[in-house]
N, CA, C and O atoms as a Tinker XYZ file with bonds, in Angstrom:
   212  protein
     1  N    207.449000  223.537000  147.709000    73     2
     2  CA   207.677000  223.491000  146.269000    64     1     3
     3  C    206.962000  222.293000  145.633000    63     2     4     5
     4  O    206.429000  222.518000  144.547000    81     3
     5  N    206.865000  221.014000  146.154000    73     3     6
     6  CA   206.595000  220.216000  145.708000    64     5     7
     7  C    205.040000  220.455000  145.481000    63     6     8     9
     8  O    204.602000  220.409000  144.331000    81     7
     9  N    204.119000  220.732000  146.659000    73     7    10
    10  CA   203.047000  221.215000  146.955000    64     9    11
    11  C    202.203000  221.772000  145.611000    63    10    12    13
    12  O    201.134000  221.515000  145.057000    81    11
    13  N    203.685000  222.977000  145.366000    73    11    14
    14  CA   203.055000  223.687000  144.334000    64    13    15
    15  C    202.549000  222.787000  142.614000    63    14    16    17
    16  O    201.659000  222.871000  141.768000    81    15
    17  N    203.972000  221.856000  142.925000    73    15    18
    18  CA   203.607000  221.306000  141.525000    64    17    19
    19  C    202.676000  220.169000  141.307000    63    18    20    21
    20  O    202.268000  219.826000  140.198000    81    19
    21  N    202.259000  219.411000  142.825000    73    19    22
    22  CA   201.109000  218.923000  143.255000    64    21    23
    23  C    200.145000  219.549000  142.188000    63    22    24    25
    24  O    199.725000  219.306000  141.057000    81    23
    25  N    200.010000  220.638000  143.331000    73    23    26
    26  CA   198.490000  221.671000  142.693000    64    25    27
    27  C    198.232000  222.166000  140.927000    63    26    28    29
    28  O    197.196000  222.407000  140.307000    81    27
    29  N    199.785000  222.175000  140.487000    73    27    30
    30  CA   199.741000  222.571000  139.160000    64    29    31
    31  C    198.916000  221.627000  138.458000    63    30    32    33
    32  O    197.830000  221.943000  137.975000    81    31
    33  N    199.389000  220.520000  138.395000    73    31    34
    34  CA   199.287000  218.943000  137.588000    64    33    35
    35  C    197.760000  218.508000  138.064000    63    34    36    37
    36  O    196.936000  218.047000  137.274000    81    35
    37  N    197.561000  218.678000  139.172000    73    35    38
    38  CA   196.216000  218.456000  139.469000    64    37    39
    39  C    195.110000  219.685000  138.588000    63    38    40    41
    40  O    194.276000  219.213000  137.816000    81    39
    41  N    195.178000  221.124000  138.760000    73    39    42
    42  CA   194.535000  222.054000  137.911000    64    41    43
    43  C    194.330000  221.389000  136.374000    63    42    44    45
    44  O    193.262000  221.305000  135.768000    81    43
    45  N    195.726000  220.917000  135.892000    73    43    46
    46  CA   195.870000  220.701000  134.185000    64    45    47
    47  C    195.590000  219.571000  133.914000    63    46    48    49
    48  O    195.711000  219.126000  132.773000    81    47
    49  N    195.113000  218.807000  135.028000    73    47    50
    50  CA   194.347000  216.810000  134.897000    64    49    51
    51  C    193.062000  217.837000  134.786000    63    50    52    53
    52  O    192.757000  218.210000  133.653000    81    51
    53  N    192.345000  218.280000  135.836000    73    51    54
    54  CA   191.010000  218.952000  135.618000    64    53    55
    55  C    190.808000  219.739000  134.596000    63    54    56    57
    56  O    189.661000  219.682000  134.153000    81    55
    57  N    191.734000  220.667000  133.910000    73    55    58
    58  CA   190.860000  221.308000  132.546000    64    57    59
    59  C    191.141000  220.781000  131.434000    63    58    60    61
    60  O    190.789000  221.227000  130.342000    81    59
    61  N    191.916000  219.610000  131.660000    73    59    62
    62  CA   191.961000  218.596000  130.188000    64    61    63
    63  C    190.742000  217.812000  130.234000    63    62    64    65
    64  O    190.010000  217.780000  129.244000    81    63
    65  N    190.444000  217.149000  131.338000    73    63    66
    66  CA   189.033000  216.658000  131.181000    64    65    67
    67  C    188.018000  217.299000  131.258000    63    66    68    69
    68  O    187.128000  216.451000  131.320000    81    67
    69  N    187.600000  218.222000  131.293000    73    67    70
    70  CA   186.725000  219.158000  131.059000    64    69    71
    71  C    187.047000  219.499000  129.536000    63    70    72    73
    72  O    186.350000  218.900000  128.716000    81    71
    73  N    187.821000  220.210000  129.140000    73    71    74
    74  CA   188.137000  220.268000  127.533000    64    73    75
    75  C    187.217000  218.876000  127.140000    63    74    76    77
    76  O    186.085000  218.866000  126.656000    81    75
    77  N    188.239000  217.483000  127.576000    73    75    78
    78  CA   187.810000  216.625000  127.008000    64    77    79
    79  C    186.018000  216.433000  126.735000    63    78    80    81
    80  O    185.459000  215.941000  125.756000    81    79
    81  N    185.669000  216.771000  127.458000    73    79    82
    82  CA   183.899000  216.282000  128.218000    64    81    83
    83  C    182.980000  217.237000  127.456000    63    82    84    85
    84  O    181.947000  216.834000  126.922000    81    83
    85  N    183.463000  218.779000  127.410000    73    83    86
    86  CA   183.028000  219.555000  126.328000    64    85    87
    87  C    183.260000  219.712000  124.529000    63    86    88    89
    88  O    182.453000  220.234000  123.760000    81    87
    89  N    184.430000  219.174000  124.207000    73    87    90
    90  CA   184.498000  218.554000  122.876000    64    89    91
    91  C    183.584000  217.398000  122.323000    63    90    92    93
    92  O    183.118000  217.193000  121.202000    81    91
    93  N    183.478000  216.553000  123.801000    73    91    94
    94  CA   182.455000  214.774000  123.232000    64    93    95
    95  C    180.504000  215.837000  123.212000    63    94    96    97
    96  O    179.533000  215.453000  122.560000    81    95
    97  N    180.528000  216.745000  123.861000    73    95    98
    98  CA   179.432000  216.956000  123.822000    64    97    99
    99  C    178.600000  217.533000  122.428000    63    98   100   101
   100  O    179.002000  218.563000  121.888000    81    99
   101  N    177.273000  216.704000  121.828000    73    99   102
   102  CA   176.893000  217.083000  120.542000    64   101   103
   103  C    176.852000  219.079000  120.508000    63   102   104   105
   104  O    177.002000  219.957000  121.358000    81   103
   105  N    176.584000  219.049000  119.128000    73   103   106
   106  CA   176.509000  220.745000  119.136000    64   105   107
   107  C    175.134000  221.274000  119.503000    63   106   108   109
   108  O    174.441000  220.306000  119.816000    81   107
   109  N    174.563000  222.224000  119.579000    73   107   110
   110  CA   173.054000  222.946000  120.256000    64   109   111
   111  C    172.315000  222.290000  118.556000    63   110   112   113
   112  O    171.546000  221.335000  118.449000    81   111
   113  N    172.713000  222.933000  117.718000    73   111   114
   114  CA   172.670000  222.903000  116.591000    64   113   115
   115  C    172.271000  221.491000  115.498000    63   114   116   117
   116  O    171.587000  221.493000  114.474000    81   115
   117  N    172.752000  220.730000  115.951000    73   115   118
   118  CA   173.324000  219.760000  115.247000    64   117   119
   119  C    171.266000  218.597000  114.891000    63   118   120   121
   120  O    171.017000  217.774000  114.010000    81   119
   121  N    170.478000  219.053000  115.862000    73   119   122
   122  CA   169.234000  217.805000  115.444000    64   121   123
   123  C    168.665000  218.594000  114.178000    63   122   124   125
   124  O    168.328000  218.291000  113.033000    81   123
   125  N    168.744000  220.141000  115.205000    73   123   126
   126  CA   167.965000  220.828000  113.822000    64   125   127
   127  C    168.408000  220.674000  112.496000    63   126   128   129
   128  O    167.564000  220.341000  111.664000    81   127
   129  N    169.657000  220.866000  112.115000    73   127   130
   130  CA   170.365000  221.044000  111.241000    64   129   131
   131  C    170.304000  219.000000  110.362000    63   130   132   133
   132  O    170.242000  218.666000  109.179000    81   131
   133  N    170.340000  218.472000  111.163000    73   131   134
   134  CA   169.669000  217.219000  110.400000    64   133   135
   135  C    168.408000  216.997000  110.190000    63   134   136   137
   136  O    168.035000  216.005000  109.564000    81   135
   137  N    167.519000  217.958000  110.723000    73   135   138
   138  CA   166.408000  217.611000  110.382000    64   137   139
   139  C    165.850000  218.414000  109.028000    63   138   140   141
   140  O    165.252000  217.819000  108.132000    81   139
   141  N    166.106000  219.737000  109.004000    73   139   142
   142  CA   166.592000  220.462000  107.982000    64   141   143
   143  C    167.410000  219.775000  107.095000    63   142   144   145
   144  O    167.003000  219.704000  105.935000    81   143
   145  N    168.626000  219.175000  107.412000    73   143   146
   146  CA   169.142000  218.314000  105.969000    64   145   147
   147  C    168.308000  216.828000  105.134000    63   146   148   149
   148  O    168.442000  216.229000  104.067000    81   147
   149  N    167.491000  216.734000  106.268000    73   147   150
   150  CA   166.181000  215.690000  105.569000    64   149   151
   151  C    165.571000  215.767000  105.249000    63   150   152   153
   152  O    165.113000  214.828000  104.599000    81   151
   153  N    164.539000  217.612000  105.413000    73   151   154
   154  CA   163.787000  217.801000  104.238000    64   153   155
   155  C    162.359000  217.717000  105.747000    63   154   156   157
   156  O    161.166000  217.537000  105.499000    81   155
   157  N    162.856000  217.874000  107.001000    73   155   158
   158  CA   161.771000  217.806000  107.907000    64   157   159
   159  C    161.704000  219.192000  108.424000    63   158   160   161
   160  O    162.721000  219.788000  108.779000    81   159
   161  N    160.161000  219.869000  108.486000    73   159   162
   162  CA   160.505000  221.151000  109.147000    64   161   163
   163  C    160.476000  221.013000  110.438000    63   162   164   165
   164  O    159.850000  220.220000  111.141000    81   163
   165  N    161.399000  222.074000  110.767000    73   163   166
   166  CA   162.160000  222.142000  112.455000    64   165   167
   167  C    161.331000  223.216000  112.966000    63   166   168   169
   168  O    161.765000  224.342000  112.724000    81   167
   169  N    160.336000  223.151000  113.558000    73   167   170
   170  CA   159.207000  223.955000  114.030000    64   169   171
   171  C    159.604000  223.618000  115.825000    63   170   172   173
   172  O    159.744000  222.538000  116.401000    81   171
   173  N    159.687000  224.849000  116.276000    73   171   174
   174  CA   159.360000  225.233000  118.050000    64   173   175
   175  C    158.158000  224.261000  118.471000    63   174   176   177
   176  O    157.014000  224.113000  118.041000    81   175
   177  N    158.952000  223.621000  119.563000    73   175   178
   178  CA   157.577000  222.950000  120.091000    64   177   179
   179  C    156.314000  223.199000  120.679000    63   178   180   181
   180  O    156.208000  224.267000  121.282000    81   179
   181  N    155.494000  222.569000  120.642000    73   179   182
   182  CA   153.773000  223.978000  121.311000    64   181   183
   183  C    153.627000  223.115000  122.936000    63   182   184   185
   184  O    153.664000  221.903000  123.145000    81   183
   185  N    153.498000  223.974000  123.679000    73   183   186
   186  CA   153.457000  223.464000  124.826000    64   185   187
   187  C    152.234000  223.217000  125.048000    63   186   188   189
   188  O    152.108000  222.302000  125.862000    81   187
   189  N    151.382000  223.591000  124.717000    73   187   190
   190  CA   149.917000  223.988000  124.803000    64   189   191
   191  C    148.926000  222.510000  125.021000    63   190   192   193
   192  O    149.397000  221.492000  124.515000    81   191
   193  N    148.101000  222.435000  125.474000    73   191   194
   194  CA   147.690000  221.025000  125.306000    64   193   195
   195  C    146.456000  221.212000  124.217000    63   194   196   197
   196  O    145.666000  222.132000  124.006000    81   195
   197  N    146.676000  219.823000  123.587000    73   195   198
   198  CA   145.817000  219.853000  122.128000    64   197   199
   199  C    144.609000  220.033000  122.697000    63   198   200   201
   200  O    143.981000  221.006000  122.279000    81   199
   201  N    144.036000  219.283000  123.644000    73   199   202
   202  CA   142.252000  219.688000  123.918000    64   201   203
   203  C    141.702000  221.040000  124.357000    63   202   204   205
   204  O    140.678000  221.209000  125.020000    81   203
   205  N    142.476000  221.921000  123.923000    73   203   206
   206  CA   142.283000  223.422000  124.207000    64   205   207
   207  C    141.852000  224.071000  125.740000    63   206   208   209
   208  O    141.674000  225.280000  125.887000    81   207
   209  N    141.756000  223.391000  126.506000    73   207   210
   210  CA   141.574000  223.664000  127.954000    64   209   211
   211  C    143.168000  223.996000  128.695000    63   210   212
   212  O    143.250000  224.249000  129.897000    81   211
């Protein structure tokens, strides 16, 4: 019995910090969307190399 509530408390320490760790993390969203609120266009990056080779 005890075992069990071991294992419980241990599960609900691990998905509170995980909750926690995924809440602190910025949004996907969030550079574009300031860069767009500054008036900078948010253009896909070119992988390409500039000296055309």
């Amino acid at each position: 019995m005890l075992f069990k509530i071991v294992v419980v408390a241990l599960l609900a320490v691990i998905v509170l910090q995980l909750a926690e760790v995924l809440y602190r993390l910025p949004r996907r969203n969030a550079a574009k969307e300031a860069m767009e609120r500054d008036g900078i266009a948010a253009k896909p990056a070119d992988r390409r190399p500039e000296d055309g080779s």
